[in-house]
N, C-alpha and C positions, 0 to 999 in steps of 0.2 A: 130625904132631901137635905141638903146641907142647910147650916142656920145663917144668915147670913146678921152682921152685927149693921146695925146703920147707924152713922155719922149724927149728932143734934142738927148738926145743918141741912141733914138732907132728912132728916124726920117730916118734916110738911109734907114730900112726897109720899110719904107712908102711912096719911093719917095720922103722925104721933109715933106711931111704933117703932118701939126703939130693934126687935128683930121680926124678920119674916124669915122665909124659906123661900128657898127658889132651888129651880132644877139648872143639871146639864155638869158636863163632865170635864170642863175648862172654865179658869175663870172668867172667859170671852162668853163662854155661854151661860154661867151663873150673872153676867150683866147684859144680855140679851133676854133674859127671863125676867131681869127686875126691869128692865124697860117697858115690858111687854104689859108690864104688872101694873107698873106705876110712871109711866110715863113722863119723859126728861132724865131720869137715873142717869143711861149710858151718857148724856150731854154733860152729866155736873161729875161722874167720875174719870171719862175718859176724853184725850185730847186724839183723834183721830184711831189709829191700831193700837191706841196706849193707852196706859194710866196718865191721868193730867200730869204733869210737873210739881212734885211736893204732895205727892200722894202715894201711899203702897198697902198694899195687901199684902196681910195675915192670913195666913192656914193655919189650925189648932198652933199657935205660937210662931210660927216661922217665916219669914218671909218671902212672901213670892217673888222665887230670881228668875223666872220665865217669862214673867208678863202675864200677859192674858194667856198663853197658852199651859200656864199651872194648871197640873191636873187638882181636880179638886172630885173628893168622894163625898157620895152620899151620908156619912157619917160627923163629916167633917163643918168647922167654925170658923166663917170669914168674916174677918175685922176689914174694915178700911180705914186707914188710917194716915196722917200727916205725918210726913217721911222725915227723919231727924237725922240731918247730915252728921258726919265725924269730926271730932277736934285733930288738935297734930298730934 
């Protein structure tokens, strides 16, 4: 199951823990599993079929340009993180 990294802010949901694991093979469905888990998740990461605004997920380093529909493997380390715009 993938590791999933959690936010300080959304630690409370987690009891504390700073990673859990969660199942599924998008990252729609790695936060549908943490919903299910820990309830409110999908509400404090995502803004409808989205990531909120000024929010992005990490796959082992990279970021996900699919959205929720990033495949994500069972091997695999999702960060979420505060999205940092470009200079000029």
């Amino acid at each position: 199951m993938p590791a999933v990294w959690i936010p300080a802010l959304l630690r409370p949901l987690t009891d504390g823990q700073d990673r859990v694991s969660a199942s599924g093979a998008t990252l729609a469905d790695i936060i549908a599993d943490l919903d299910a888990h820990y309830p409110g998740m999908r509400d404090r990461l995502c803004e409808g079929p989205q990531l909120r605004s000024g929010l992005a997920a990490v796959i082992d380093g990279e970021v996900a340009r699919s959205g929720l529909e990033e495949p994500v493997g069972a091997a695999n380390e999702v960060h979420f993180v505060h999205a940092i715009g470009g200079g000029s």
